[in-house]
C-alpha positions in Angstrom: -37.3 52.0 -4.0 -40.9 51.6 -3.4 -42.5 53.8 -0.8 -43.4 50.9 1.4 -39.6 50.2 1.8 -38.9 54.2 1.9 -41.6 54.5 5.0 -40.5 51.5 6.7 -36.8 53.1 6.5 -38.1 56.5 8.1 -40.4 54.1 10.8 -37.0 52.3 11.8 -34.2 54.8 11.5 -31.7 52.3 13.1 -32.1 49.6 10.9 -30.0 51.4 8.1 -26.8 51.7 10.8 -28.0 48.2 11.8 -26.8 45.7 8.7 -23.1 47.0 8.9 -22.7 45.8 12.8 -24.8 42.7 11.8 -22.5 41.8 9.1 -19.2 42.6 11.5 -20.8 40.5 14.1 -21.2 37.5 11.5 -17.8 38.5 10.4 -16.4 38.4 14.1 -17.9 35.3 14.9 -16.9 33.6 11.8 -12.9 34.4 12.7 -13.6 33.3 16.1 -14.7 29.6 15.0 -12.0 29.7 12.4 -9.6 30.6 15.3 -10.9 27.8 17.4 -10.8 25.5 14.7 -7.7 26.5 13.7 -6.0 25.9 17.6 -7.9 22.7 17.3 -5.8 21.8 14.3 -2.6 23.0 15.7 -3.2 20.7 18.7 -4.5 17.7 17.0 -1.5 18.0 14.5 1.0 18.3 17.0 -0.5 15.5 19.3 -0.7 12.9 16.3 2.8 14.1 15.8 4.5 13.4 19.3 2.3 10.2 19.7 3.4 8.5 16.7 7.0 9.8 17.2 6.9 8.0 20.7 5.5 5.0 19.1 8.1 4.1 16.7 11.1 5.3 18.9 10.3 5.1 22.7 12.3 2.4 24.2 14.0 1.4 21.3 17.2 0.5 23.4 15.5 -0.6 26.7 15.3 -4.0 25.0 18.1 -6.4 23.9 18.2 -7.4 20.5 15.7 -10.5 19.7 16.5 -12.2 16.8 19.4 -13.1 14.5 18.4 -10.5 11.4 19.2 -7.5 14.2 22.2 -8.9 16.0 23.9 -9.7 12.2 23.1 -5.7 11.3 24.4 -4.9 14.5 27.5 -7.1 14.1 28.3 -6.3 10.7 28.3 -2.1 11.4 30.3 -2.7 14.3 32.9 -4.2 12.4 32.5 -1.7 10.1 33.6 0.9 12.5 35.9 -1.1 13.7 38.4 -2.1 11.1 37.3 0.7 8.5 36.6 -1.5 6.0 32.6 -0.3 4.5 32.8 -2.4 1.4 31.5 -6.6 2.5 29.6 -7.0 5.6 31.4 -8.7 8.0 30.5 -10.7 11.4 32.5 -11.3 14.5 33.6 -14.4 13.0 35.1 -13.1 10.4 32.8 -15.2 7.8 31.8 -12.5 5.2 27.8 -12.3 5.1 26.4 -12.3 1.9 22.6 -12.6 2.5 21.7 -8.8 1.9 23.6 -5.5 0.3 25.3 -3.1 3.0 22.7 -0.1 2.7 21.0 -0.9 6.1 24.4 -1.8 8.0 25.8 1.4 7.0 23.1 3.3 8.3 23.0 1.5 11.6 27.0 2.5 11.5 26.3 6.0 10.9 24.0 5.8 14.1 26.8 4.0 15.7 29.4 6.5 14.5 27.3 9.4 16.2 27.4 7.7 18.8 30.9 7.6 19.5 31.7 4.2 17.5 29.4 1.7 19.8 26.6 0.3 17.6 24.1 -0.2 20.6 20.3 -1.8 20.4 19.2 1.8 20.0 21.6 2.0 16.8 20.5 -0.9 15.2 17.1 -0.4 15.3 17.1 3.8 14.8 17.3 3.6 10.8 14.1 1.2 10.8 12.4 3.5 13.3 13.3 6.6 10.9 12.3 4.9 8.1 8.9 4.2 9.5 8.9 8.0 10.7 9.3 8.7 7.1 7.2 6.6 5.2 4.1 8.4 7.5 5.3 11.5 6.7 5.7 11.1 2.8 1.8 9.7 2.8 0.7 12.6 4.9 2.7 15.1 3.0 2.0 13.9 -0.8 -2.0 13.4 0.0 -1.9 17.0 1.4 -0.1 18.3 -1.5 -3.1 16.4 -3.7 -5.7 18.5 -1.4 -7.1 15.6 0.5 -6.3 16.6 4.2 -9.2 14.0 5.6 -7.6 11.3 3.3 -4.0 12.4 4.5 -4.9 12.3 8.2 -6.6 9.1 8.0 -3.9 7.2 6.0 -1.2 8.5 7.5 -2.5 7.8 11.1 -3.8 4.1 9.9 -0.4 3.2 8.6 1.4 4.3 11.8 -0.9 2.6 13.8 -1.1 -1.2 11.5 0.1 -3.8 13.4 3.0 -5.1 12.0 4.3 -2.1 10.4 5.0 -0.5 13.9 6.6 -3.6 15.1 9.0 -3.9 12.2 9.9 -0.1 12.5 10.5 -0.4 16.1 13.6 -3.5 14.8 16.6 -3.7 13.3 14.9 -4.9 10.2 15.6 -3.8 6.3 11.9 -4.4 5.3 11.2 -1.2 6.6 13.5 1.1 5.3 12.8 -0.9 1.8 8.9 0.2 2.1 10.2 3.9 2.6 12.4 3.7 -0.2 9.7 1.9 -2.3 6.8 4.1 -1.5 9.3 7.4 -2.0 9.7 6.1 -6.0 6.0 5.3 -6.6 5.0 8.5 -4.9 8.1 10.4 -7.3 6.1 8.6 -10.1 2.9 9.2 -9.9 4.1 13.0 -9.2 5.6 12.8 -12.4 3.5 11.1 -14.4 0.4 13.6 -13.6 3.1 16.7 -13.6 1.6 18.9 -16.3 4.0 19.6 -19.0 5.6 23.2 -18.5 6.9 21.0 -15.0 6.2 21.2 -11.6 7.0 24.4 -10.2 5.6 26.5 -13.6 2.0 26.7 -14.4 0.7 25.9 -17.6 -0.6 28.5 -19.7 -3.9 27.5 -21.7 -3.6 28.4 -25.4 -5.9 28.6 -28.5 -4.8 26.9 -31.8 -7.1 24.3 -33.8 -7.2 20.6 -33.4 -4.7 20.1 -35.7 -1.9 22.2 -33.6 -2.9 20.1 -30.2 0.2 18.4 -29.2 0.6 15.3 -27.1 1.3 16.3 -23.3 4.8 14.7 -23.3 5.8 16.4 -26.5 8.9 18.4 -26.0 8.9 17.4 -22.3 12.7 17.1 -20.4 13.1 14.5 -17.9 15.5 17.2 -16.1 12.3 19.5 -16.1 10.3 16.8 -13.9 12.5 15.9 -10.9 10.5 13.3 -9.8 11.2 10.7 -11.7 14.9 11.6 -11.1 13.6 11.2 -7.5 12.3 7.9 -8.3 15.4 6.8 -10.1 17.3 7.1 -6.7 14.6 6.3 -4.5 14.5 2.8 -6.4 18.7 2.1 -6.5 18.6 2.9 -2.7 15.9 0.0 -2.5 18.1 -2.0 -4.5 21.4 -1.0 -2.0 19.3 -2.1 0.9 17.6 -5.5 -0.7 18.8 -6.0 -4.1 16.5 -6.6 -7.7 13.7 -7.4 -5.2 13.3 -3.0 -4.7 12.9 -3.3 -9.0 10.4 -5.7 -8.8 8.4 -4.1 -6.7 8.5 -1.3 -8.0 8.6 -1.8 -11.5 5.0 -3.8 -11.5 3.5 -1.5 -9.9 4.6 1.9 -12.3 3.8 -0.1 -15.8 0.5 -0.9 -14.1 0.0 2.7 -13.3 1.3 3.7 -17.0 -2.1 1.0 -18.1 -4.9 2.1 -15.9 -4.4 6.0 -14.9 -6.9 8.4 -16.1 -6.4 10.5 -19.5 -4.8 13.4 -19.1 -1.6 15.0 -17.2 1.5 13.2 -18.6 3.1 10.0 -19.2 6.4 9.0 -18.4 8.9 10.2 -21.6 11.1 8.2 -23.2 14.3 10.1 -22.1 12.7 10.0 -18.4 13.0 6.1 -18.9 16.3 6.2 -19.8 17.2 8.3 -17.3 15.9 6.1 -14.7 17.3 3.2 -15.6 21.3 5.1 -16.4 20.9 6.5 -12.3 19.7 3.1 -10.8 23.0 1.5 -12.7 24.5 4.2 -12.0 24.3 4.5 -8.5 23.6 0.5 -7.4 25.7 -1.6 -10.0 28.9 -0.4 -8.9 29.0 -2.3 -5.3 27.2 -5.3 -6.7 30.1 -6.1 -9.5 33.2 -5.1 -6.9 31.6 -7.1 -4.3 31.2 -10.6 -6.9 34.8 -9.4 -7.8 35.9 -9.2 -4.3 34.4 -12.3 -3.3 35.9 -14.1 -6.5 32.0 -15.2 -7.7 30.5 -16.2 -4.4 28.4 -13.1 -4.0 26.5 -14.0 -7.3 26.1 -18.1 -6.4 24.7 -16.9 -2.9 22.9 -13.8 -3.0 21.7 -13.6 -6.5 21.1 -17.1 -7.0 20.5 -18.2 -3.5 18.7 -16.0 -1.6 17.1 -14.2 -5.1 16.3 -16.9 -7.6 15.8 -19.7 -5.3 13.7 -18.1 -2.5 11.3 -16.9 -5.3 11.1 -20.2 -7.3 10.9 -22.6 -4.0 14.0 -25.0 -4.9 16.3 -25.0 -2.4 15.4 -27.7 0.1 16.8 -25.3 2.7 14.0 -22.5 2.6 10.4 -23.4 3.3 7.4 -23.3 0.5 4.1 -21.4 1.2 0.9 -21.6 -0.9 0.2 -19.1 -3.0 -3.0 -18.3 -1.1 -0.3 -17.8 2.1 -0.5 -13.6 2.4 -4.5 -13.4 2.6 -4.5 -14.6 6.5 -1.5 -12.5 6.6 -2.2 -9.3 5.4 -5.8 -9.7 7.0 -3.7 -10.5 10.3 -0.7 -8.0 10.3 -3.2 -4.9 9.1 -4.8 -4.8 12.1 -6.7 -3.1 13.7 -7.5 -1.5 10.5 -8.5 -4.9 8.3 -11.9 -4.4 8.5 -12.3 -0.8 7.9 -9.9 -1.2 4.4 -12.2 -4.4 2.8 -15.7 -2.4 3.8 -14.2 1.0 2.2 -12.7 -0.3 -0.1 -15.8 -2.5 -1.6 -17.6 0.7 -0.9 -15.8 3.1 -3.1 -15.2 0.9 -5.9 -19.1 0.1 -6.1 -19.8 4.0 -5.6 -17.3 5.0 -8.7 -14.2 5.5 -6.6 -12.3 3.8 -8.9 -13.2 5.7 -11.7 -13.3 9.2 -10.2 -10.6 9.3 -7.9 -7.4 8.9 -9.3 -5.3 8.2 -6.0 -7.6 6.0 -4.9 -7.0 4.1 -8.5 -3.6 4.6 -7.4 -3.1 2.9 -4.0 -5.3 0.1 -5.3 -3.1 -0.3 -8.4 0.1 -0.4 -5.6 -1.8 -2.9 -3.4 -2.5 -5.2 -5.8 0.4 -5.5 -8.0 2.5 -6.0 -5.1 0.6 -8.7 -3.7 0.6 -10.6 -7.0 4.1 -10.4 -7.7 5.2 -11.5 -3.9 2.2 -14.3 -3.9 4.2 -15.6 -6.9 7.0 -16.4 -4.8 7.5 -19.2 -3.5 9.5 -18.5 -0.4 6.7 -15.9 1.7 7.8 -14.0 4.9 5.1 -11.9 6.5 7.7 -9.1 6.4 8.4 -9.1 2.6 4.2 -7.6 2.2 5.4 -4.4 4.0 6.4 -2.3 0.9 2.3 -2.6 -0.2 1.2 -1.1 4.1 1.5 3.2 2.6 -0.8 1.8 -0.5 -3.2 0.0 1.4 -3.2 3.1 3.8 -3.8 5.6 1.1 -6.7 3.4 -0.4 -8.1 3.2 3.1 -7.6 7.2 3.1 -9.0 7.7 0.1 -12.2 5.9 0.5 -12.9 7.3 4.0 -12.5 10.6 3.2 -15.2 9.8 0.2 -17.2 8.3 2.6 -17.5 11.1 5.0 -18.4 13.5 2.3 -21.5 11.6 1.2 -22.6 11.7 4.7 -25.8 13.9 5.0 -26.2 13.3 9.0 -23.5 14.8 11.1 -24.3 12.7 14.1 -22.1 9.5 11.5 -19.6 11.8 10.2 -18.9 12.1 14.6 -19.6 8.8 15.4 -17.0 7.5 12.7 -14.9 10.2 14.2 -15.1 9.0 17.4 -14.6 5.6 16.4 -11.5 6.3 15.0 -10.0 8.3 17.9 -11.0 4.8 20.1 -9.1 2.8 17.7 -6.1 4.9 17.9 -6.7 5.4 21.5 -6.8 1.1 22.1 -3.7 0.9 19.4 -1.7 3.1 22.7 -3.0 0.8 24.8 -2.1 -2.0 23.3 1.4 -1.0 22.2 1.5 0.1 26.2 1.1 -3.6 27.0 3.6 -4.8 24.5 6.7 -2.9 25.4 5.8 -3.1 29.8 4.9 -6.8 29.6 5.1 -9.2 26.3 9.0 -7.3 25.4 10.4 -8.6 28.6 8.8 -11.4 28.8 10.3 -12.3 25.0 13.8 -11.0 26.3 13.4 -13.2 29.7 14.0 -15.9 27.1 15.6 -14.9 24.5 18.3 -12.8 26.2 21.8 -13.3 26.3 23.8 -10.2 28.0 24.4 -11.9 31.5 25.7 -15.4 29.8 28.1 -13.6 27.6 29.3 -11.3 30.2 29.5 -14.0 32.7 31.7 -16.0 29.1 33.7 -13.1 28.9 34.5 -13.2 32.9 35.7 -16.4 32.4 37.5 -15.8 28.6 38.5 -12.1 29.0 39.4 -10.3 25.9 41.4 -10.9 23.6 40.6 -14.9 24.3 38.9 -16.1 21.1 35.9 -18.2 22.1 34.7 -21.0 19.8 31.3 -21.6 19.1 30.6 -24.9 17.8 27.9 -26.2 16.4 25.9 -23.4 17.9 24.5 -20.2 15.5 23.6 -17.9 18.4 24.1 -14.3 16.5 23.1 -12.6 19.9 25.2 -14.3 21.8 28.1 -13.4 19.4 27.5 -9.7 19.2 27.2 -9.7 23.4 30.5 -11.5 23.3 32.2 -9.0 21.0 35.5 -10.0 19.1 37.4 -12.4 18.8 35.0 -15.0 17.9 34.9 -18.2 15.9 32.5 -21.1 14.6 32.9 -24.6 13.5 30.5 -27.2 12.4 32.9 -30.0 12.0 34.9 -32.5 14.7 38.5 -32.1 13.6 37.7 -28.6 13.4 37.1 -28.7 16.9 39.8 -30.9 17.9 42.6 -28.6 15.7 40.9 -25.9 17.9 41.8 -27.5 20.9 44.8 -28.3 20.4 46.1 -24.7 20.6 48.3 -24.0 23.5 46.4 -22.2 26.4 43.4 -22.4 27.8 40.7 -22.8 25.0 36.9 -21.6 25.2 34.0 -23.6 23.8 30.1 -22.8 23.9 27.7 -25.3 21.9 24.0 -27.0 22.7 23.9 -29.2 25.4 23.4 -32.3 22.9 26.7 -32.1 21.6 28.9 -32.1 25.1 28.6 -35.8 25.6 29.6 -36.9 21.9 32.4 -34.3 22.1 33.7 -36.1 25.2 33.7 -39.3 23.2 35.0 -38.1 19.8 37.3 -35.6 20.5 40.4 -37.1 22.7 42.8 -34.1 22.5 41.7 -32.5 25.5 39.3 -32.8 28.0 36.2 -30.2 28.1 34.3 -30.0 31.4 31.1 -27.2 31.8 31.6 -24.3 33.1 28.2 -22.6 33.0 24.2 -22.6 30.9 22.3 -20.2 29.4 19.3 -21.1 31.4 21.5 -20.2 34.2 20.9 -16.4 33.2 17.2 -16.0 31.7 14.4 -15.2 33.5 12.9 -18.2 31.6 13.8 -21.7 29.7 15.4 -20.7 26.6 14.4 -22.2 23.2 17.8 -22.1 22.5 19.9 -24.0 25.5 23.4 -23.6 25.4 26.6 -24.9 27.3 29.9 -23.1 28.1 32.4 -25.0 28.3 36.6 -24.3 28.9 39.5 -27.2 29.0 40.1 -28.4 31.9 44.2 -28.6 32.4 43.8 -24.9 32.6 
């Protein structure tokens, strides 16, 4: 020590005592900002957590059903409780309903079961709302586990918050719990794919050996010692049990795609793995699909597979409608709001700034995205719906790139502007869905509801009458009515019908009540009551009630 130092210790004989307190002072302050950022956290966690927890299941029976795809899953778990029999959806009118497989209808008759065997609105539409629960927390949870906590907030909240893939949670919709069920074997894949060899829950211990000794990453690997693409496996034959092939095609694309483009390094996917997957999806979907073509003596193949499969994606049934191939562009741009413009500009962004090469999950969700949307752009048949499965990869790319963005900011007044710009998205999104479920939901069941007419039916036709209802697909009405229903499309079905002894029951559109008069001879009909007697609004949908009148 020099004797400048040594005199200017003797001149200040505090300042030896003095760096200890300093450094406990820096020290004390240091845990009292990590204390107050770590409350802020807490808060900010938990508050995200209850708001989009209120958003996909607040009022989810306050509403009636709207549309025929949740009155036929409500109607088909009803009947599942009620007669036992969990093998072939089932409506009301007994007419077995071979559009989709049961995984969704047993859900909502699990939620009905809990519920004391009464599948309500809130029933129907929980699974969906679960799902969508889910699907957040599986891209929150997988993007933390990656150590991106900006990228996981940010994807996690956008997803919750995109347009259409609230509304769809919040109904008695399958697309939903297909994106969960998608998203949970792409995000099982890329786990094991970039698993290191020794498995996920042992570390890898670096050895020394020459060139020659250097083994391949998959060499000796077990598909039992990588869950996740056992995980996968089941993840993708639950898709399959909820849609059919549609949950492989989507996800099958998308994992070959992933096998092309992901970076060196970490594994592949092992040939046993491969067979693995494909022995548990067999396994565990086959099964119902050959008993139910068996129990239906062939039908099941002729008009799901073929039908509603091979048809809807080659366009030629003149039944189903055509879209251009162009058709999901306005779509997705549309139903990703309000977060559309915030995924093209980041995106472009990282992909010019070497996102693309440097950030693997990035590569990832853009892989997901796009592969999706080529494969359902090559169908003919397009439903805005069917692009949901691709929402948690666009919301990971979107992640992704803003949390890259925010770390090349320099100035910290962006990094809280951005941040504040955000929190007034979110903020508007409340709003918004606030306006929605007080004022456009009631408005939509004004005309679209059914309750009063069938109670008022049911008044007149108590059970066990059967009512008919000809002519007239009204799946609402059907499941408000409850058992015993039926439905006929021809006139000397109608006539047989009325020529029962007792008082017979018919509803049907107005346009038909005159004709019926005319054709039908048997017995007379005369009106009884109309829906528009019991909405709040014209219906889209009028319809007549209608008994015999030497009753």
């Amino acid at each position: 020590m020099s004797a400048a130092d040594t005199s200017t210790s003797r001149d200040r004989p505090g300042a030896a005592a003095s760096a200890p307190i300093l450094r406990t002072q820096i020290v004390d302050h240091s845990s009292r900002s990590l204390s107050v950022a770590a409350r802020r956290s807490v808060w900010f966690h938990v508050t995200a957590v209850v708001g989009v927890a209120a958003l996909f299941t607040a009022g989810l029976g306050s509403r009636e059903l709207v549309s025929s795809h949740e009155a036929r899953a409500a109607q088909n778990a009803q009947r599942m409780l009620d007669t036992g029999e969990w093998g072939l959806p089932v409506l009301f009118d007994g007419q077995v309903d071979l559009q989709k497989p049961p995984g969704y209808y047993w859900l909502v008759a699990a939620a009905g079961w809990l519920n004391g065997g009464t599948v309500t609105e809130a029933c129907a539409r929980l699974p969906a709302a679960l799902a969508g629960l889910l699907t957040v927390a599986l891209v929150y949870g997988w993007l933390r586990r990656e150590g991106r906590p900006v990228a996981a907030v940010v994807a996690a909240l956008t997803l919750a918050t995109a347009g259409h893939f609230t509304a769809i949670s919040r109904t008695a919709r399958i697309d939903v719990p297909l994106t969960c069920a998608v998203a949970v074997a792409l995000v099982a894949f890329y786990r094991g794919t970039n698993a290191p060899a020794s498995g996920p829950r042992q570390r890898a211990v670096p050895q020394r050996h020459s060139c020659a000794e250097e083994q391949p990453a998959d060499a000796g690997r077990s598909p039992f010692r990588h869950p996740y693409f056992l995980l996968a496996a089941v993840a993708a034959a639950a898709g399959v049990l909820l849609k059919g092939p549609v949950a492989l095609a989507l996800v099958g694309p998308a994992a070959v795609a992933w096998l092309v483009v992901k970076p060196r390094g970490g594994g592949g996917l092992p040939v046993p793995a491969a067979l693995l997957g494909v022995t548990v999806v067999l396994g565990l979907a086959a099964p119902w699909f050959l008993w139910a073509n068996a129990a239906t003596d062939g039908e099941f193949v002729r008009v799901f597979f073929w039908h509603h499969n091979v048809e809807r994606f080659a366009g030629t049934s003149p039944t189903l409608a055509s879209h251009p191939v162009w058709y999901y562009l306005p779509r997705l741009a549309a139903d990703f709001l309000p977060w559309t413009p915030a995924l093209a500009l980041l995106t472009a962004w990282a992909v010019r700034t070497g996102g693309w090469r440097a950030d693997p999950l990035f590569r990832f969700g853009v892989v997901w995205v796009v592969t999706m949307f080529a494969v359902l752009s090559a169908a003919k048949f397009k439903r805005a719906d069917y692009l949901l499965p691709l929402y948690p990869g666009a919301a990971v790319v979107l992640g992704c790139a803003a949390e890259r963005w925010l770390a090349t900011r320099s100035n910290t007044r962006t990094v809280r502007r951005a941040t504040w710009a955000f929190a007034l998205v979110l903020a508007g999104v409340a709003v918004g869905w606030g306006v929605m479920t007080q004022v456009v939901e009631p408005a939509e069941e004004a005309r679209e509801g059914k309750r009063a007419f069938a109670a008022f039916i049911r008044s007149q036709a108590p059970e066990p009458e059967p009512v008919l209802m000809f002519r007239a697909e009204s799946h609402l009405l059907a499941f408000h009515l409850r058992r015993p229903i039926d439905t006929k499309v021809e006139w000397h079905d109608l006539a047989a019908w009325l020529r029962e002894p007792g008082p017979r029951f018919v509803v049907m559109p107005p346009e038909y009540v005159y004709p019926a008069g005319e054709i039908v001879k048997v017995r007379r009909l005369v009106e009884v009551g109309r829906l528009e007697q019991f909405t709040g609004a014209k219906p889209p949908r009028p319809l007549v009630f209608l008994r015999t009148a030497d009753e």
